[in-house]
Structures are given as structure tokens and as C-alpha cells.
TIPAVO-778912 format. One record per residue (C-alpha): x, y, z; residue in one letter. Coordinates in steps of 0.001 Angstrom, whole numbers, plus 500000, padded with zeros to 6 digits. Last residue first. Layout:
XYZA...
This chain:
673163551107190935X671712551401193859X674030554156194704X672894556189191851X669596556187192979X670553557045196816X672513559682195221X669588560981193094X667244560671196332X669674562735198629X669273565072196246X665140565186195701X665192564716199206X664460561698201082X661819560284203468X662594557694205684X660521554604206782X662056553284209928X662229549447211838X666313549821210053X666378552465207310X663556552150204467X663405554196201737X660634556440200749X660422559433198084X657394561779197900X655478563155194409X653041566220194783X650437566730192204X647817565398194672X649501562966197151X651400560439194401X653884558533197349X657053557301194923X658678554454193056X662268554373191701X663352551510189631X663996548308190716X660826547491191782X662580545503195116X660200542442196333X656846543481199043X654920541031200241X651524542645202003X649757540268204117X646572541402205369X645090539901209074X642059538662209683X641515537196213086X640135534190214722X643608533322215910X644991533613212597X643062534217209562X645254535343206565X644598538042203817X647036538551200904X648105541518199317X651405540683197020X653327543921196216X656054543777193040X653911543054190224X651659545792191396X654201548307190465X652393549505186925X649451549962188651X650876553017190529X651635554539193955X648742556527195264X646347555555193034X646849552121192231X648021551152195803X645001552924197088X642611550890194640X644204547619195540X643670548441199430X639940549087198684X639680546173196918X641441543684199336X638964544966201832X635788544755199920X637218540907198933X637532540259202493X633588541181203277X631911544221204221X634677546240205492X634356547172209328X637882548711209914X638065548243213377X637471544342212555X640508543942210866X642939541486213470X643982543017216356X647086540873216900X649359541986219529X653122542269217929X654118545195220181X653722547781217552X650303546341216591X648976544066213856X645995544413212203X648105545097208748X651235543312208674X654149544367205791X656643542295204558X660126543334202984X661844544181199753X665439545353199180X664736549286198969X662812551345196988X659781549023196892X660333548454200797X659764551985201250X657058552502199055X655152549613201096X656257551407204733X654646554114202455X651844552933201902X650926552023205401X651264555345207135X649133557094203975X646200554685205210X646294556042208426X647136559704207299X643759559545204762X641819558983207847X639058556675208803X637310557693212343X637617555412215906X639295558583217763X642605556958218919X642235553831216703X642442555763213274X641201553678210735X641711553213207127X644173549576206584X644692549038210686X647219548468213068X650581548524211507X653787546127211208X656876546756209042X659057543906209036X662236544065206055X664392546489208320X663419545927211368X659587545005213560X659571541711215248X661203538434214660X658204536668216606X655505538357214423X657283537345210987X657544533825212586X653547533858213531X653158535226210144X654839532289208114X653208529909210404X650038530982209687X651180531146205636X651846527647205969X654173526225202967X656556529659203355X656556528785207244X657441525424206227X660388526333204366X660447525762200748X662810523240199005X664254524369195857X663379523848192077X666149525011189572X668024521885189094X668854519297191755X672247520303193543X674841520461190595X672229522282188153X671857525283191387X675592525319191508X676407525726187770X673701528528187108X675089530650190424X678305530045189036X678090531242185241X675956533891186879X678585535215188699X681416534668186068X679035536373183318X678042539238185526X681637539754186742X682692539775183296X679858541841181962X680078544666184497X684092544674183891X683082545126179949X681360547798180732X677720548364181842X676914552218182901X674150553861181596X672567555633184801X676043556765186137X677436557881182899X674305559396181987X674205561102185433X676110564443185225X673989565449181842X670897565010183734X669689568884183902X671421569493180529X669804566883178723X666821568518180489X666574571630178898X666215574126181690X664260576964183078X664049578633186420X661248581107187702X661537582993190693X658054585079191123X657694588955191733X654553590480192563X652640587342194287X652709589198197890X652489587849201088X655022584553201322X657471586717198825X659655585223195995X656706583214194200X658309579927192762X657938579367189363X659653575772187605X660458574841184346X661165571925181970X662403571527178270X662256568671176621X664482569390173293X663581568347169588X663545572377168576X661266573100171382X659191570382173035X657672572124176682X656761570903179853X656122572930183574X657276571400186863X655081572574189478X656375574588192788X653859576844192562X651029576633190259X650092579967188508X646379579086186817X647693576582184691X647199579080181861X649866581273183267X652695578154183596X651897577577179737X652436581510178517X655844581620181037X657168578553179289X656572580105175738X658023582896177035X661146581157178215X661744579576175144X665576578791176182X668077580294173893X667502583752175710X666758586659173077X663117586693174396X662213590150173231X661112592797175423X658719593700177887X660781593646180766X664098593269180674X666667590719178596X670497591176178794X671347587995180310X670213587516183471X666844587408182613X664184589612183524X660172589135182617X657704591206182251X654018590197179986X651708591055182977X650133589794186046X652202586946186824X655236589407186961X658363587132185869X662143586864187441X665273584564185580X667686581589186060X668466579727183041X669550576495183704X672920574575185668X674424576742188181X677498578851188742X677764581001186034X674251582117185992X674324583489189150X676061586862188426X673566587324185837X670657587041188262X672473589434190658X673230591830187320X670021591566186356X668673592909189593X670343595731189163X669377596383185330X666145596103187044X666339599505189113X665743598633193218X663879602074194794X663699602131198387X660091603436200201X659349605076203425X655751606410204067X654159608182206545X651000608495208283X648556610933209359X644611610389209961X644406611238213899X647741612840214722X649842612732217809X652147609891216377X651955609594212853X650703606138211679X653328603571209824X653955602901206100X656518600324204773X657666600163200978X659295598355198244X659969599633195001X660137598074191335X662315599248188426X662514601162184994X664890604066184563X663729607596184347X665891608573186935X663717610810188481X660342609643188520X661265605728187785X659428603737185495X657146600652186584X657758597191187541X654947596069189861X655279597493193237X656029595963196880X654240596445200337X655798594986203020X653911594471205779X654276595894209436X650907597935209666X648575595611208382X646399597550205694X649121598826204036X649115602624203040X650692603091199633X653013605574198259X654837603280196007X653055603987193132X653419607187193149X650193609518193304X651132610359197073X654356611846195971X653384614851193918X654894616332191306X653239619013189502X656792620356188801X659090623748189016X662720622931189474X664859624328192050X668776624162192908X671598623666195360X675341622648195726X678041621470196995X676972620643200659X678924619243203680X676903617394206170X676295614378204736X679343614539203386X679519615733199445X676276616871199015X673858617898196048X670682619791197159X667665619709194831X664504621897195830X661165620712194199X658410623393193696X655383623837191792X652943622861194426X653719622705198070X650856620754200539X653871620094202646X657339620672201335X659304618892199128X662921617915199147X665037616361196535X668618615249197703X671708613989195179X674598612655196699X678382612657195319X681081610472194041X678462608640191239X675329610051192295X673949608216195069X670155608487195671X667840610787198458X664458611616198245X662649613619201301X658692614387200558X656485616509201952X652940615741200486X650357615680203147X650170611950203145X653729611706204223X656911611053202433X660523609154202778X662043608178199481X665159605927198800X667353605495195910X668920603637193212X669464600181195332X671213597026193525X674871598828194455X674787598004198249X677406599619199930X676091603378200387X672257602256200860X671839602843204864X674992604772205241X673145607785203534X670176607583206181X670761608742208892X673702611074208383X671352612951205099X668205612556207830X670443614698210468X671443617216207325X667707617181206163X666593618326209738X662783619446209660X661891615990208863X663254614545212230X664053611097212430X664584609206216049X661025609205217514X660746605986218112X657803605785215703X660537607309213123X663231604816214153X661131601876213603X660020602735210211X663602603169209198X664666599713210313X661624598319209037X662400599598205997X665820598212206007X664942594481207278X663219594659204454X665186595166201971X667599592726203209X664879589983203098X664709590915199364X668868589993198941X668225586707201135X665322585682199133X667179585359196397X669507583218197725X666789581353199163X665097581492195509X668175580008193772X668317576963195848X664655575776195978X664866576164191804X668161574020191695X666009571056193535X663041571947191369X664702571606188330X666529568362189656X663214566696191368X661561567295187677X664833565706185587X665120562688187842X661847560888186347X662604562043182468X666422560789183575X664666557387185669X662886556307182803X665518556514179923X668107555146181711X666183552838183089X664937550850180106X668294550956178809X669684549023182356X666699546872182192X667285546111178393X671179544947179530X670035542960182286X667631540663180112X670449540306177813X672765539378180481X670010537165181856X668846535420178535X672904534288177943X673170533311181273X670189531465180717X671177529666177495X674887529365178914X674385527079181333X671890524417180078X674042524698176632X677588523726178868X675264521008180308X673690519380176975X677252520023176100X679041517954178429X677552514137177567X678633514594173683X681785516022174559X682326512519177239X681161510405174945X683536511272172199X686674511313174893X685443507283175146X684901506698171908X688513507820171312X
């Protein structure tokens, strides 16, 4: 009996010496897990947006690209001689197939600076022509055809119209631009819409050129935003920097009022006063919500017409709450039974306290073994901290090269990094980069970390200088941050893992399954 009694008593200092820490560790594991969550969805939320935004404006794109390959279609058959604007039935055959299966268009227009004009739009199983001479005033003639070359029926209408005051009459200064309008009304449809047009010179003529122009109505291009919207997370719309329009998908046109359940307006308002950034993830609180937006301008050459795309982001991370909050009771188990063993072995063999290597005694010896293993996947080595050996100046890329081989390791399962050593292991040492004294150079590499990748990860980089050989070298020990850490260059953010001797960049998608991998 004494004997069983000694035995409990001389078991639970070690049952309490294992279960205190495992205890502290699945605690400390849960926080980290909540403390993630929450980080990595308001971090995940921006690369999302923007991710969805890139997506949405190269379809876009694709539909305005087709304009334009139209007009410059046109414009290249007039300066090849190919249009005649004498023959209305030859420009009818022309130029009918050009818009008969693509709804978005309402019409085309084909002018010159002297005032003839040639308009042509579907209308319903027919077409609808409007012709104007030269220098005429007062008269329009309307021709409705069947066939191109088969027609029902003709008309005139008296009008100071004039199609050099449009607004799509315009003569570009570079001859193969687009030129595109703000939204404005329609002359004959009386519908609102923008236009795109091309202009070229009249051959044989000193001052003459022409104009061809298609007209797109915005109840058209609602209809391709609308058609969108049931395939993609956020509210997809189109806004005019220069003025109050906006189009949704959803019923909403210029001018008019929000009825969207996102506050795009107020969104719109707080993008204008940041002076128009592209590509910039925009904030707002409504209603206890974080809402985010993006603006992306649709055309390289002209800031008309911009791609915006809003979203609340519970609804932008909704797919990875189960992946970012994810301990069960199979997560505890293992964690328990893992750490139940790790705890036992390390008591069995001595406690906590392990032997060190002599290369982690000696740091010389630590970096000549480093050296001898060459670059991989936890080795990084690089020549200098600012300066670029081929020309002898300092350059932001040098110092960008080392941070993030640092970044990378960060994301991935640690590593060291050498700095004034080359590719081939040669030691250069730190002299290129003439700092005043060590602690100058440690400084100046503190500051860049800070800036470029954040204070709050110093815990996990260890700079460190070491003479070897009569050299300086710096030491940079990198452990895993756990949490995702990226290159600040201005207002732009950059992802790094590393992939063998490489440091890779990823996109924002490949970087939320690379996340959610990790975990």
C-alpha cells in the first residue's frame, strides 16, 4: 500500500510537468488561430476585391476592344478607298453586317467636316437610314430598308441639325486613337449613351477629314454588367470621374438614385477625393459592414469610363472562414497526443535544455557551414546591403533583392540570409557599401526592414554582423511569422515565398491558396 502510495505521489509532479505546457500550448494555439482569423480576412479581403476587379475589367475590356477593332475597320476601308458616300445602297451592304449581331450597339454615324452625314441603326425587323448632304440646312432624308438593297420606304424632316456640333464629331490629334464621349443623350433616339469614334484625313484634300462613330445606349451596357452579376461575388458597376454617373447592373443609370444595397456613392465620393487612384482599395463602415472597393480605368488613353467593383467583405471572405477558423476536435486530439509526446520525450532525455552544435556556439563556423552547403531553400546569399557592383551606385533594386529573400523566408519555413557574400560563395565582405561604422550598417538595414516590411515582424529576423576572414559579413536569421508578410513599395503590397535557391512572387490567388495550405 505504501508502496502504490509512493509511486502516485512520485507520478504526478510528472503527469503536472506534462500537462501544464500542453495545456499553455493548446491555449496558446487556439488565440493564434483567432488572432488570424481576424488578421488575415481584413488582410485577404483587399487582394480578393482587386483579384475579382482584374477579372471583370478584361472581360470588359474585351466588349470595348470590339469597338474598336470596328472603327478601325471602317477607317481603314475609307483610306483604302473602299466606301463611297455617293452610294448609300453599297454603304447600307457595308456596313449593316457590321452591328447586326451585337445588341449593345444603337447605331453608327459616318460624317465629314463639311456636314454630310450617313446614320444608320436597326429598327426592330427593319433599318432606319438618315442622310445629309454637304453644307445642307433644313433637311434630313430618312430611308427605311428591308435588305440593304431593298427599300420600304422614304421621308424628310426639316432640322438645324448638324453633325459637327455632336459630341462625337471630334478630330483626334493622333490619327489612330480612339476617341470616346462622356454619357450624353442621343440625337435620334433620345436615349442616353456614350460613343466612340475614329477620324482620318481625306485623301486629295488639304483640311478634310472624316469621321466614323458607333453609338452604345447604357441600358446596353447594363444588361452586360447585369449579366455578370450572377456569376461573381460584389457589385460590379461603371463611373465617369468627371461627373456624378454611374451604371449598375441592376436598374441604376446615370444620375440617379443609388438603389443598390451597397453605398456605392458614398464609395465613389471617397475614391474622388483621393485624387482617382487606380488599382487602390477604398474603405467604408456602413450599417456595421466594412465595405471595400476598387476603380480601374477601362481604357489605357482615355479616363472616360472606369470599372469600379464594390463589396462587403464578409462576403469577399465568406469561402475562407471555415478554412481560416478551423480547430476541431481531430485538431485537438492530434495536438494533444503530439504534444503529449514531444513533452514526454524531451523530460525523459534531460529536460528542456539541448546541446548546441558548435557551429551554433561559433557564429564563424556557423557561416563557413552555411557557405559550404550553398545556396537552396533555407540559404539565400547576396552581395551587398545598397550597392550595385556593376556600376558602383546604391539602388533601391539592390536592397529590394535582399528583402525579399527575407519576406520569403518569413512566409515560408525560415532560413538564413548572407549579405557580402556572392553567388559562388566568395566572400566580399561590406566594404562596397562604405557605412561609417557596423552600427550605421545595422541601422540602415533595421530601418528598411521597418519600412518595407514592418516592425511588428522584427521578432522573427535576427541581423547580426560577423568578421570572417577580415571581412564583415551580416547575418540575417529568419524563423516562420506565421502569418502573412509582404514587400510595402509605395501603396503597393507584394507576396514572397521561397521555392528551392528561388524567391517567388505570388498572386493575390495563388497567395490565398498558399495561405490556406499553410494552414
Amino acid at each position: 500500500m505504501n508502496k502504490g502510495q509512493t509511486r502516485r505521489r512520485l507520478s504526478m509532479p510528472r503527469l503536472r510537468a506534462i500537462l501544464i505546457p500542453l495545456a499553455g500550448f493548446l491555449v496558446i494555439l487556439m488565440a493564434l488561430n483567432g488572432y488570424q482569423f481576424f488578421k488575415l480576412k481584413s488582410n485577404l479581403a483587399g487582394p480578393v476585391i482587386n483579384e475579382i476587379s482584374d477579372a471583370e475589367l478584361r472581360d470588359m475590356q474585351s466588349f470595348f476592344d470590339s469597338i474598336s477593332d470596328k472603327l478601325k475597320i471602317v477607317r481603314d476601308w475609307a483610306r483604302n478607298g473602299v466606301l463611297d458616300r455617293n452610294d448609300t445602297i453599297g454603304l447600307n451592304k457595308q456596313l449593316m453586317p457590321l452591328i447586326e449581331h451585337q445588341a449593345p450597339l444603337s447605331g453608327i454615324l459616318l460624317a465629314d467636316n463639311k456636314g454630310w452625314e450617313y446614320y444608320l441603326r436597326p429598327d426592330e425587323s427593319s433599318w432606319v437610314t438618315r442622310t445629309r448632304a454637304a453644307d445642307q440646312k433644313g433637311n434630313l432624308l430618312y430611308q427605311r430598308w428591308q435588305e440593304p438593297d431593298k427599300l420600304i420606304k422614304e421621308w424628310q424632316k426639316k432640322s438645324d441639325y448638324s453633325p459637327v456640333k455632336r459630341p462625337w464629331f471630334h478630330r483626334s490629334e493622333k490619327e489612330d486613337s480612339i476617341y470616346w464621349t462622356s454619357v450624353y443623350t442621343f440625337y435620334e433616339t433620345k436615349i442616353k449613351g456614350i460613343s466612340a469614334s475614329v477620324s482620318w484625313d481625306i485623301a486629295d484634300t488639304e483640311n478634310d477629314f472624316a469621321v466614323f462613330a458607333i453609338d452604345i445606349p447604357i441600358k446596353e451596357l447594363r444588361q452586360l454588367l447585369k449579366a455578370k452579376d450572377r456569376t461573381r461575388r460584389g457589385i460590379l458597376f461603371l463611373v465617369n470621374p468627371y461627373s456624378d454617373y454611374f451604371i449598375l447592373g441592376d436598374g441604376a443609370e446615370v444620375g440617379e438614385e443609388d438603389v443598390s444595397p451597397a453605398p456605392i456613392s458614398e464609395l465613389i465620393s471617397r475614391w474622388k477625393k483621393a485624387d482617382q487612384p487606380a488599382g487602390q482599395v477604398v474603405r467604408l463602415q456602413n450599417n456595421k459592414q466594412q465595405w471595400l472597393a476598387t476603380f480601374k480605368p477601362m481604357l489605357k488613353h482615355n479616363s472616360v469610363i472606369w470599372v469600379g467593383v464594390a463589396a462587403s467583405e464578409k462576403e469577399l471572405v465568406a469561402g475562407l472562414n471555415s478554412t481560416l477558423f478551423d480547430i476541431d476536435l481531430i485538431d485537438l486530439l492530434v495536438a494533444c497526443a503530439g504534444g503529449g509526446a514531444m513533452l514526454l520525450l524531451i523530460w525523459l532525455n534531460g529536460g528542456l535544455r539541448s546541446a548546441r552544435s558548435p557551429e551554433q556556439e561559433d557564429p564563424v563556423l556557423k557561416v563557413h557551414s552555411l557557405i559550404n552547403e550553398g545556396e537552396g531553400s533555407n540559404i539565400e546569399f547576396k552581395s551587398t546591403v545598397r550597392i550595385n557592383l556593376k556600376n558602383g551606385k546604391a539602388g533601391k533594386e539592390i536592397e529590394f533583392a535582399w528583402l525579399k529573400a527575407v519576406i520569403a523566408f518569413l512566409n515560408s519555413d525560415g532560413g538564413t540570409l548572407l549579405i557580402g557574400v556572392a553567388d559562388d560563395g566568395g566572400i566580399y565582405g561590406l566594404e562596397a557599401d562604405n557605412f561609417e561604422n557596423d552600427d550605421r550598417c545595422l541601422l540602415h538595414i533595421k530601418n528598411l526592414f521597418n519600412q518595407h516590411v514592418g516592425a511588428e515582424f522584427s521578432d522573427f529576423a535576427d541581423f547580426t554582423l560577423v568578421e570572417i576572414e577580415d571581412k564583415k559579413i551580416v547575418v540575417v536569421d529568419c524563423q516562420p511569422a506565421g502569418k502573412p508578410v509582404f514587400l510595402k513599395v509605395g501603396k503597393n503590397e507584394e507576396f514572397f515565398i521561397r521555392s528551392g535557391p528561388s524567391n517567388s512572387k505570388l498572386t493575390p490567388s495563388q497567395m490565398i491558396r498558399y495561405v490556406q495550405q499553410k494552414k
